[in-house]
mmCIF file as gemmi writes it, N, C-alpha and C atoms, coordinates in Angstrom:
data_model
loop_
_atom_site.group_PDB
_atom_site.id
_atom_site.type_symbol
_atom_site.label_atom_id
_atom_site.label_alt_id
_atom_site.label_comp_id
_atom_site.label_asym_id
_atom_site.label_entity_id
_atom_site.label_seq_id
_atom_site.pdbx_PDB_ins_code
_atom_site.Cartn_x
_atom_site.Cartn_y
_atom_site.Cartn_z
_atom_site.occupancy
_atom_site.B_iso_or_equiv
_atom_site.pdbx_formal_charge
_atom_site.auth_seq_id
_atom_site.auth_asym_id
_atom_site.pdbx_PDB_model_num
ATOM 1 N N . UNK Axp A 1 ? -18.268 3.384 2.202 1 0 ? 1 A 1
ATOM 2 C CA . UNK Axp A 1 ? -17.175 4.226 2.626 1 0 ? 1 A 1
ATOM 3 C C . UNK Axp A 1 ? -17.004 5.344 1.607 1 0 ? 1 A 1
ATOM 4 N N . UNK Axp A 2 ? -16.539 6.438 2.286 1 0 ? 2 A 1
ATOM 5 C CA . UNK Axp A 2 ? -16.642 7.708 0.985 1 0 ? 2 A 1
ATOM 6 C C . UNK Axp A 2 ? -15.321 7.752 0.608 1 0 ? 2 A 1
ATOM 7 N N . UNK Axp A 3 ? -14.893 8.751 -0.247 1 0 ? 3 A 1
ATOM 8 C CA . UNK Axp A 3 ? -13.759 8.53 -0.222 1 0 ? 3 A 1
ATOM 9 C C . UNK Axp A 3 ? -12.67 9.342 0.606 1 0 ? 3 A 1
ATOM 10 N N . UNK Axp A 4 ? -12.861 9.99 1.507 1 0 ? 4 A 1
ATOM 11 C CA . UNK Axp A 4 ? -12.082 10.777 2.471 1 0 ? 4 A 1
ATOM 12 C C . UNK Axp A 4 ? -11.21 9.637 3.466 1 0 ? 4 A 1
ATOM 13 N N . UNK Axp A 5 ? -12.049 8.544 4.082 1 0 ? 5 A 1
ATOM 14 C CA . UNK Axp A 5 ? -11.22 7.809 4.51 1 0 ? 5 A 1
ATOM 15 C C . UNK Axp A 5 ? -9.945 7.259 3.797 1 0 ? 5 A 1
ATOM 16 N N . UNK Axp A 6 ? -10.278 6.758 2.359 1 0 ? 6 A 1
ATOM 17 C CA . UNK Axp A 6 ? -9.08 6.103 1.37 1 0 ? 6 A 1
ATOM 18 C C . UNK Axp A 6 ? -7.976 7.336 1.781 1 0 ? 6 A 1
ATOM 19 N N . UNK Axp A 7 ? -8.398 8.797 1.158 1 0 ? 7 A 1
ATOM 20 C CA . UNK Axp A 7 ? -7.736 10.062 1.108 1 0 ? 7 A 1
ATOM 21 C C . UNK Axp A 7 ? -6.584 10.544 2.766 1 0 ? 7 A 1
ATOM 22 N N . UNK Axp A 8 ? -7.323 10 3.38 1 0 ? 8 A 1
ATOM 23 C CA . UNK Axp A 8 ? -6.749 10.117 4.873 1 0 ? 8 A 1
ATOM 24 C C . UNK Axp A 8 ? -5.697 9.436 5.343 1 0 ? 8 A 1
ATOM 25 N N . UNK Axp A 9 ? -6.371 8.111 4.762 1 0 ? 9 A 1
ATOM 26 C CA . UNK Axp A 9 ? -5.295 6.99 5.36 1 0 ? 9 A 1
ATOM 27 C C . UNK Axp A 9 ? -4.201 7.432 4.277 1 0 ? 9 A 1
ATOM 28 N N . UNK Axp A 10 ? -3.987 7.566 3.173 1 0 ? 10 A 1
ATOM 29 C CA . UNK Axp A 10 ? -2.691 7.966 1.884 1 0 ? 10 A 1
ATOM 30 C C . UNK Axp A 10 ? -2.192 9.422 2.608 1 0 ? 10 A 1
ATOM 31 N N . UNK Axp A 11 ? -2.569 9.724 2.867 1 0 ? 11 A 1
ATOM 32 C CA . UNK Axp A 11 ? -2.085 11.138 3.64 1 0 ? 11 A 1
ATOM 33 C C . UNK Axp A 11 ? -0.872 10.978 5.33 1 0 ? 11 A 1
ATOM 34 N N . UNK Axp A 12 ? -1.91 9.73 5.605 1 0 ? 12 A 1
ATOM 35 C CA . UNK Axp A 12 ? -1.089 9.321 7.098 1 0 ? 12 A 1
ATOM 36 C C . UNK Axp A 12 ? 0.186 8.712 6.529 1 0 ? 12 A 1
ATOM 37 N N . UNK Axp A 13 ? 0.259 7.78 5.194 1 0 ? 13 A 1
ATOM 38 C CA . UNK Axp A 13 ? 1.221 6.372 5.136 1 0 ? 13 A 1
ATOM 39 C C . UNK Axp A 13 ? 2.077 7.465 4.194 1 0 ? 13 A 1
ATOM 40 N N . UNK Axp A 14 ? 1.868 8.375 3.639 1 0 ? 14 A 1
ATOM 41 C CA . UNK Axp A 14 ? 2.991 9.163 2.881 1 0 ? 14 A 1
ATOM 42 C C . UNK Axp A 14 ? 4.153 9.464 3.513 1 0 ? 14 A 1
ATOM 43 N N . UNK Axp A 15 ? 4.373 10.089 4.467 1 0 ? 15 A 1
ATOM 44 C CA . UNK Axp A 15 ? 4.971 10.747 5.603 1 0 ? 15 A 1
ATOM 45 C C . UNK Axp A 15 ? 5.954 9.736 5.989 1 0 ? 15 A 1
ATOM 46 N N . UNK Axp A 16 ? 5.488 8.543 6.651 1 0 ? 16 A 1
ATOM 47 C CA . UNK Axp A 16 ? 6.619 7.233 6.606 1 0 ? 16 A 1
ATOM 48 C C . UNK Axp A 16 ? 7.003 6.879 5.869 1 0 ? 16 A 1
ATOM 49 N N . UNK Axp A 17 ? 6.431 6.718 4.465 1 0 ? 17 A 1
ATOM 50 C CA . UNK Axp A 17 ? 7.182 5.572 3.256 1 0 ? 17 A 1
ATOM 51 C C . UNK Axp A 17 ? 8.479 6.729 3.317 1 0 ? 17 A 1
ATOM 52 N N . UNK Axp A 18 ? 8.155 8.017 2.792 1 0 ? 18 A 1
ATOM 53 C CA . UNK Axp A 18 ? 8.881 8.926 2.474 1 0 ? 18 A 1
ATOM 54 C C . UNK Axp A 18 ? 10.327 9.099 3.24 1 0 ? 18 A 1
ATOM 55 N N . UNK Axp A 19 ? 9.962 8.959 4.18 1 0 ? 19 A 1
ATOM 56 C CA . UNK Axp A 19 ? 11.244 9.198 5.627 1 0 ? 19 A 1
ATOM 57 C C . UNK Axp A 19 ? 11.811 7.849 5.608 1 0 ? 19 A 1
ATOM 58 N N . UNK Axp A 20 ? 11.461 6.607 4.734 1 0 ? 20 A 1
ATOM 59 C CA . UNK Axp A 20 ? 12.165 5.622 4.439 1 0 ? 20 A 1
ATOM 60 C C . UNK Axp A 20 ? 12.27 3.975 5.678 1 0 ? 20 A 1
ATOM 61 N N . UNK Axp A 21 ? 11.098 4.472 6.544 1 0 ? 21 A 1
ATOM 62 C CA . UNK Axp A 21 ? 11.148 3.183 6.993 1 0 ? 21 A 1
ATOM 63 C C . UNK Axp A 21 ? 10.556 2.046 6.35 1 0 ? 21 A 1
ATOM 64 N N . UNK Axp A 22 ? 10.84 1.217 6.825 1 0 ? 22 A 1
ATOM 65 C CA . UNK Axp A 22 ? 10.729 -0.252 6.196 1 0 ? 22 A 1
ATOM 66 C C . UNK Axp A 22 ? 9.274 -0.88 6.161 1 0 ? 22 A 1
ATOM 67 N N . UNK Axp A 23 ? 8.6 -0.611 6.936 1 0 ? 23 A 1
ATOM 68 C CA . UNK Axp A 23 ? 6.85 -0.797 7.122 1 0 ? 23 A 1
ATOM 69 C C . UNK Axp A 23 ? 5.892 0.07 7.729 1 0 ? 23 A 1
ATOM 70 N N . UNK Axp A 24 ? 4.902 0.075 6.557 1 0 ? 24 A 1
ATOM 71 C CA . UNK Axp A 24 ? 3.985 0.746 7.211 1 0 ? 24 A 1
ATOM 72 C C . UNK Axp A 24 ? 2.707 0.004 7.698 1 0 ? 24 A 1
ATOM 73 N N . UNK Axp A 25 ? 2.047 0.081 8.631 1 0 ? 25 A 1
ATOM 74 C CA . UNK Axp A 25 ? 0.796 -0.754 9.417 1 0 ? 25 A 1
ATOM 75 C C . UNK Axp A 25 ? -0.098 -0.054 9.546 1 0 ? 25 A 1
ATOM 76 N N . UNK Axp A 26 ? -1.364 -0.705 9.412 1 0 ? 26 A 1
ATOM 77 C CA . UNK Axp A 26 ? -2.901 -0.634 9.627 1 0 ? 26 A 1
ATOM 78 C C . UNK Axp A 26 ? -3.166 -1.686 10.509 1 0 ? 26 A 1
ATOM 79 N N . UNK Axp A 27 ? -4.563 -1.272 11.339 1 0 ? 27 A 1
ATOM 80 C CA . UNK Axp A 27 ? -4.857 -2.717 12.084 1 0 ? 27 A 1
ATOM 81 C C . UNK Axp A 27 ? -5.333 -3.703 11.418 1 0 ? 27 A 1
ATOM 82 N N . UNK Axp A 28 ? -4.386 -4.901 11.597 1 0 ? 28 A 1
ATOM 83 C CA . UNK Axp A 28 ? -5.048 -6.449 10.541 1 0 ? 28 A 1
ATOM 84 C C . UNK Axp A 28 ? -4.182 -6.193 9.336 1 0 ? 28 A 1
ATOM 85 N N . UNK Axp A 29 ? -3.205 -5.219 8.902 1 0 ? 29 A 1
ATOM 86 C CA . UNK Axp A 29 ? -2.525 -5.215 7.616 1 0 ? 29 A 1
ATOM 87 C C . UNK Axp A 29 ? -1.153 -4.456 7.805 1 0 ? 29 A 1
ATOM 88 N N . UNK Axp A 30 ? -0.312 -5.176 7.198 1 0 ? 30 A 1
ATOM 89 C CA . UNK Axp A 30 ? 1.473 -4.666 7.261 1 0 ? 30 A 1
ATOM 90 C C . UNK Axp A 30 ? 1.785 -4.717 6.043 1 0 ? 30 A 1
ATOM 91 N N . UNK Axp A 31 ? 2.158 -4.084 5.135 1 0 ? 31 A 1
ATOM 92 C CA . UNK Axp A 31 ? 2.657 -3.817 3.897 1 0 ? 31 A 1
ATOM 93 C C . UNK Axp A 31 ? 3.945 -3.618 4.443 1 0 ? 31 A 1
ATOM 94 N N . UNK Axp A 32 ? 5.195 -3.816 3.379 1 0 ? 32 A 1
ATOM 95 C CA . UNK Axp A 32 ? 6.767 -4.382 3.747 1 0 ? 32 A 1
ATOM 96 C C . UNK Axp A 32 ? 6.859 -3.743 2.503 1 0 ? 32 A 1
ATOM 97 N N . UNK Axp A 33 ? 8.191 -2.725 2.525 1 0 ? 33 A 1
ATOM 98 C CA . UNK Axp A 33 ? 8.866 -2.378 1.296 1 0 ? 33 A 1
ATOM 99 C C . UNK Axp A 33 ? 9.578 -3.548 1.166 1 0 ? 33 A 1
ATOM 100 N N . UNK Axp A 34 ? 9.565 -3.876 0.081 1 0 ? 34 A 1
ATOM 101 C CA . UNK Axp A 34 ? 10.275 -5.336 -0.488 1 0 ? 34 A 1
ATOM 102 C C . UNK Axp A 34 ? 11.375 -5.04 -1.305 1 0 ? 34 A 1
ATOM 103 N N . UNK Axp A 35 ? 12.448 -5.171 -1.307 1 0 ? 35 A 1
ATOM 104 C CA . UNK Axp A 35 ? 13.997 -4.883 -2.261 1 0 ? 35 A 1
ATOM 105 C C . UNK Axp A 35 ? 14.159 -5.962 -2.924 1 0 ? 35 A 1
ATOM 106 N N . UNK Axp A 36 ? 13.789 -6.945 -2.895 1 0 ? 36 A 1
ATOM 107 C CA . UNK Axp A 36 ? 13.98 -8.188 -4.012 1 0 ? 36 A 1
ATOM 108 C C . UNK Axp A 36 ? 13.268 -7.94 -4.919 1 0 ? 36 A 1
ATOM 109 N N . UNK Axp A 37 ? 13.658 -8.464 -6.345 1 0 ? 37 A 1
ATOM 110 C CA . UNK Axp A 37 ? 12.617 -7.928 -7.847 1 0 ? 37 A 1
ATOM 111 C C . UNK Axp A 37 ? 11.563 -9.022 -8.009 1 0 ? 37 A 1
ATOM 112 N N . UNK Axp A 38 ? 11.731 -10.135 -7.405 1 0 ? 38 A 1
ATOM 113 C CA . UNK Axp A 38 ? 10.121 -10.639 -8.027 1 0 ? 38 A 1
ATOM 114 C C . UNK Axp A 38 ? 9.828 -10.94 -6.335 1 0 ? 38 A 1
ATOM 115 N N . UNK Axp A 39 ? 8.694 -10.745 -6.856 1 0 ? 39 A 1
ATOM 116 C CA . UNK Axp A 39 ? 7.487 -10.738 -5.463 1 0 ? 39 A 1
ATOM 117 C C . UNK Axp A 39 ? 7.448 -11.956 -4.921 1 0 ? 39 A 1
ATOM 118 N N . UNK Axp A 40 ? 7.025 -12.11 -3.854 1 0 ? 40 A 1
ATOM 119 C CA . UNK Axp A 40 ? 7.341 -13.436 -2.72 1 0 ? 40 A 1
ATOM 120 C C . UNK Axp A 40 ? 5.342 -14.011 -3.62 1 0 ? 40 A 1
ATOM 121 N N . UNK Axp A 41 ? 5.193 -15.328 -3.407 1 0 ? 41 A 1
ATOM 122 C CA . UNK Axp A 41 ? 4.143 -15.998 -4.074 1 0 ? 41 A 1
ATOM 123 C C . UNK Axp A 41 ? 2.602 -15.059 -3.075 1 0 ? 41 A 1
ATOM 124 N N . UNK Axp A 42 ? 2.096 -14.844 -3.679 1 0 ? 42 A 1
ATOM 125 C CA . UNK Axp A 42 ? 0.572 -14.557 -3.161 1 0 ? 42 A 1
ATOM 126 C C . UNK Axp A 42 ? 0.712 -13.252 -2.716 1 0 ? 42 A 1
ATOM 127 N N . UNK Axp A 43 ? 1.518 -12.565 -3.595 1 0 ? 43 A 1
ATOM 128 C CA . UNK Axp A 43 ? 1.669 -10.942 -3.113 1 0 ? 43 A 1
ATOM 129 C C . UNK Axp A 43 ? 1.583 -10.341 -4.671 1 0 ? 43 A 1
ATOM 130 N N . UNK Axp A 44 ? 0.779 -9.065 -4.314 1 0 ? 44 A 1
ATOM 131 C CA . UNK Axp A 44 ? 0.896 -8.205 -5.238 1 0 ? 44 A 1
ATOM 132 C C . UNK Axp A 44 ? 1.966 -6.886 -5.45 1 0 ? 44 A 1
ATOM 133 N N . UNK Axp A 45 ? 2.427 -6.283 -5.842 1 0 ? 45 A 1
ATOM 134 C CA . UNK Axp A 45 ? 3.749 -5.251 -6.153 1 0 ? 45 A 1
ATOM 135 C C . UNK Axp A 45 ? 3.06 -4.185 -6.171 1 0 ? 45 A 1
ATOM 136 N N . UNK Axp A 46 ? 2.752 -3.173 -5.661 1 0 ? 46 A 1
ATOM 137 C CA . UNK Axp A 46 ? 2.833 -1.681 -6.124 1 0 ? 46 A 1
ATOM 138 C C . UNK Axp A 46 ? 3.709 -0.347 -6.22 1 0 ? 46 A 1
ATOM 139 N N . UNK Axp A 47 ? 4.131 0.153 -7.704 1 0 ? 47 A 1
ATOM 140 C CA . UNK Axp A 47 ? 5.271 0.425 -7.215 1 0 ? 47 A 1
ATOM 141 C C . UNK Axp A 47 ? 4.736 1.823 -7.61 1 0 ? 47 A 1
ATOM 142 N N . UNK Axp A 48 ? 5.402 3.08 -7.038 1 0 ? 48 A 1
ATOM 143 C CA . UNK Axp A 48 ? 5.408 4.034 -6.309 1 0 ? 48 A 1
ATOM 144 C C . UNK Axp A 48 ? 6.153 5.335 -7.61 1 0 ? 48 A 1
ATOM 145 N N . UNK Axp A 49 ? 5.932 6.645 -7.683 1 0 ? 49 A 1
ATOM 146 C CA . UNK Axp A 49 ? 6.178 7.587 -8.497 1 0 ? 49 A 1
ATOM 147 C C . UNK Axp A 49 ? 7.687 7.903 -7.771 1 0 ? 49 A 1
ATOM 148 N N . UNK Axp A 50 ? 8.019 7.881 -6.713 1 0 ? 50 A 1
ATOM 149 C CA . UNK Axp A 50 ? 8.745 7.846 -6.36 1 0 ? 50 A 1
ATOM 150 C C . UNK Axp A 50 ? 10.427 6.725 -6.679 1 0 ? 50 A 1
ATOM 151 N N . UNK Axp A 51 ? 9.849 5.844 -6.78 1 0 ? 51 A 1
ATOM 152 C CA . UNK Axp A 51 ? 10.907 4.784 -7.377 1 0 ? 51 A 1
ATOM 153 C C . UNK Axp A 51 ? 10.432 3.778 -6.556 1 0 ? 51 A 1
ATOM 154 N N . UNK Axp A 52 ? 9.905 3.81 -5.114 1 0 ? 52 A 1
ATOM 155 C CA . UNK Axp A 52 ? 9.578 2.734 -4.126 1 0 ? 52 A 1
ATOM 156 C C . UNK Axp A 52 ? 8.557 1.483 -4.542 1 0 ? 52 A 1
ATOM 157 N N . UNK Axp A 53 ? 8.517 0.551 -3.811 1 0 ? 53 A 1
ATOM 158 C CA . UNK Axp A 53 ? 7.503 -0.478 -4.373 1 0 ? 53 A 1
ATOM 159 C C . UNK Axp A 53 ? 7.15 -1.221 -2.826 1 0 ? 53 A 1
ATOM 160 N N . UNK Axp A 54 ? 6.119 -1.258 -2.944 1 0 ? 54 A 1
ATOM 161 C CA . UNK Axp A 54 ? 5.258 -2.357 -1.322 1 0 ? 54 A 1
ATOM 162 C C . UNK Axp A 54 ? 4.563 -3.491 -1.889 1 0 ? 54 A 1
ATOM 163 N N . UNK Axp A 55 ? 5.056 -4.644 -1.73 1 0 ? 55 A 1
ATOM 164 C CA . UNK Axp A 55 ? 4.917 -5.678 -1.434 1 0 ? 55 A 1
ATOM 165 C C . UNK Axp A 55 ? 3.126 -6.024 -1.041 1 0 ? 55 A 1
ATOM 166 N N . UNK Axp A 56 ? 2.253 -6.45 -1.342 1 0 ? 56 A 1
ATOM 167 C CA . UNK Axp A 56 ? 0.944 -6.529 -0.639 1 0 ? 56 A 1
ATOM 168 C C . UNK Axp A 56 ? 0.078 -8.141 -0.576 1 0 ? 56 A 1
ATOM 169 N N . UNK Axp A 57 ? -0.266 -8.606 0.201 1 0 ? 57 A 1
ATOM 170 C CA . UNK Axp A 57 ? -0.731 -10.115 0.394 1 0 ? 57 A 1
ATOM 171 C C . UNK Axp A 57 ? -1.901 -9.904 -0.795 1 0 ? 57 A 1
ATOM 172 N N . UNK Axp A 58 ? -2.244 -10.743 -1.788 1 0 ? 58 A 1
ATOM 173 C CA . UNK Axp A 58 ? -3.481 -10.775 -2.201 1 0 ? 58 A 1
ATOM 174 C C . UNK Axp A 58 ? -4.598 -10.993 -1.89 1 0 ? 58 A 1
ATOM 175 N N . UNK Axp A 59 ? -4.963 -11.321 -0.795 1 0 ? 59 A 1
ATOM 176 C CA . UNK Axp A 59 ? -6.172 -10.859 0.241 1 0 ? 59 A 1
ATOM 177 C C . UNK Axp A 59 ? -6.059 -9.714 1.131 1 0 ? 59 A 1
ATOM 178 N N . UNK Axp A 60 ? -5.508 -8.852 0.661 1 0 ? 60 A 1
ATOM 179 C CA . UNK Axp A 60 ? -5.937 -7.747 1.35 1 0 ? 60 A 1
ATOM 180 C C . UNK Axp A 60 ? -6.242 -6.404 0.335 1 0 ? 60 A 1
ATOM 181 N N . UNK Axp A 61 ? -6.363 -7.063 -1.269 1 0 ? 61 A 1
ATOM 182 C CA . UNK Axp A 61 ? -7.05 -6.481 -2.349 1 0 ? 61 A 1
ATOM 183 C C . UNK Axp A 61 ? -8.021 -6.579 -2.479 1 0 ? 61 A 1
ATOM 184 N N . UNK Axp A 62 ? -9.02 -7.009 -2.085 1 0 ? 62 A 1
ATOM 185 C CA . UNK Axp A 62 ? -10.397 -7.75 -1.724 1 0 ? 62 A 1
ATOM 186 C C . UNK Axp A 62 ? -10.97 -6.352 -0.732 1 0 ? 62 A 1
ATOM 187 N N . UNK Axp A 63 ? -10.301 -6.003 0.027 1 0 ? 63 A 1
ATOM 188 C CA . UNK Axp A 63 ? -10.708 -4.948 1.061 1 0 ? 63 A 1
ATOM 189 C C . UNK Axp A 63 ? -11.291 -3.329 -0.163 1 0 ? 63 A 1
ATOM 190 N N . UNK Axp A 64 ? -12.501 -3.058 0.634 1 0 ? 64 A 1
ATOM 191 C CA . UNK Axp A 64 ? -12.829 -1.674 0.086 1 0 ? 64 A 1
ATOM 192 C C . UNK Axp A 64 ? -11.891 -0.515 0.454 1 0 ? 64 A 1
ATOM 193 N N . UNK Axp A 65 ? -10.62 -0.436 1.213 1 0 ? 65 A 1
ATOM 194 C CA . UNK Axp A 65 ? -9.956 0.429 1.103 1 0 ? 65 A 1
ATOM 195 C C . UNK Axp A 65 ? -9.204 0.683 -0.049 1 0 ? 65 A 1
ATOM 196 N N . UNK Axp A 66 ? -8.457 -0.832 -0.405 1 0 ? 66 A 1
ATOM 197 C CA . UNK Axp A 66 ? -7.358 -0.82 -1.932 1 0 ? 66 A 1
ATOM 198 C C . UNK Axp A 66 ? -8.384 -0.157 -2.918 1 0 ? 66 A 1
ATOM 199 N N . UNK Axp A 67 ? -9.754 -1.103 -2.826 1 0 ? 67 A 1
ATOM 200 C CA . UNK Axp A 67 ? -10.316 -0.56 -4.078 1 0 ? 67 A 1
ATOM 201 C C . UNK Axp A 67 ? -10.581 0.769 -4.262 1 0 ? 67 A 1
ATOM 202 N N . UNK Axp A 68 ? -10.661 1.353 -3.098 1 0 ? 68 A 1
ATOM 203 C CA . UNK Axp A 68 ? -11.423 2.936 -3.225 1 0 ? 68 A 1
ATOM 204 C C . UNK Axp A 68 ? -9.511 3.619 -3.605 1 0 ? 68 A 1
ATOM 205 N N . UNK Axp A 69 ? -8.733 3.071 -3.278 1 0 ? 69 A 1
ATOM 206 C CA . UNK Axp A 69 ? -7.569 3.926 -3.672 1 0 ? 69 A 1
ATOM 207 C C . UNK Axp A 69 ? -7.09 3.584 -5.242 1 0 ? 69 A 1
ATOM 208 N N . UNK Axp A 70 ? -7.265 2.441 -5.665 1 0 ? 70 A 1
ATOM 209 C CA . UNK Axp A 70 ? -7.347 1.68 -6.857 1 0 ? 70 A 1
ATOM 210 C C . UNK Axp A 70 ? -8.721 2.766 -8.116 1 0 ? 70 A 1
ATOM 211 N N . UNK Axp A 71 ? -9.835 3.118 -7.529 1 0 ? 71 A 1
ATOM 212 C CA . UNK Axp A 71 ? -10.182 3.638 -8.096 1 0 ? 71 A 1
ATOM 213 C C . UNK Axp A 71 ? -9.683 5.515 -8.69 1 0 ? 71 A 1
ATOM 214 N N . UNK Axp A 72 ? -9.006 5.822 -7.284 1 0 ? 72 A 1
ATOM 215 C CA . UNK Axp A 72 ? -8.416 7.024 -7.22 1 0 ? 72 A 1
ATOM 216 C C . UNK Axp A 72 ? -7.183 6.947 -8.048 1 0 ? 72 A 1
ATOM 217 N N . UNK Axp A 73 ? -6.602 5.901 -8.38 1 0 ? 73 A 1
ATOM 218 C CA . UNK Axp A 73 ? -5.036 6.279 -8.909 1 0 ? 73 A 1
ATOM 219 C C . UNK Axp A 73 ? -5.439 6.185 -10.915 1 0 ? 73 A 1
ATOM 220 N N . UNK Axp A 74 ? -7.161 5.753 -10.878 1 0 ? 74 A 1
ATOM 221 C CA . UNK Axp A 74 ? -7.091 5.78 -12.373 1 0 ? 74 A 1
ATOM 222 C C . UNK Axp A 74 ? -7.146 6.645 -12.684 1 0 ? 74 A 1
């Protein structure tokens, strides 16, 4: 995968987090803004320049999308 797809999909999910709804979806994946401070068990936290934070299952870090965006945010 190159990296335009990673770039595309962050381009689509900006637009919603921003306007403040509560989830954003991919097919096979739902990330949940989470308001509680510690993370529900088998989830990872990413939190956001903005102040926001999404909630993420730890199998769905395994996927070449996180990583290709994981590589982009270093």
């Amino acid at each position: 995968m190159g990296p335009e797809k990673p770039m595309k999909m962050g381009r689509k999910w900006e637009k919603p987090a921003a306007s403040g709804r509560k989830r954003i979806s991919h097919p096979g994946l739902i990330v949940e803004m989470n308001s509680s401070l510690a993370p529900e068990k088998g989830h990872f936290v990413m939190y956001t320049s903005d102040g926001g934070h999404f909630s993420i299952p730890l199998q769905c870090l395994h996927g070449n999308i996180f990583r290709e965006l994981f590589k982009m945010s270093e």
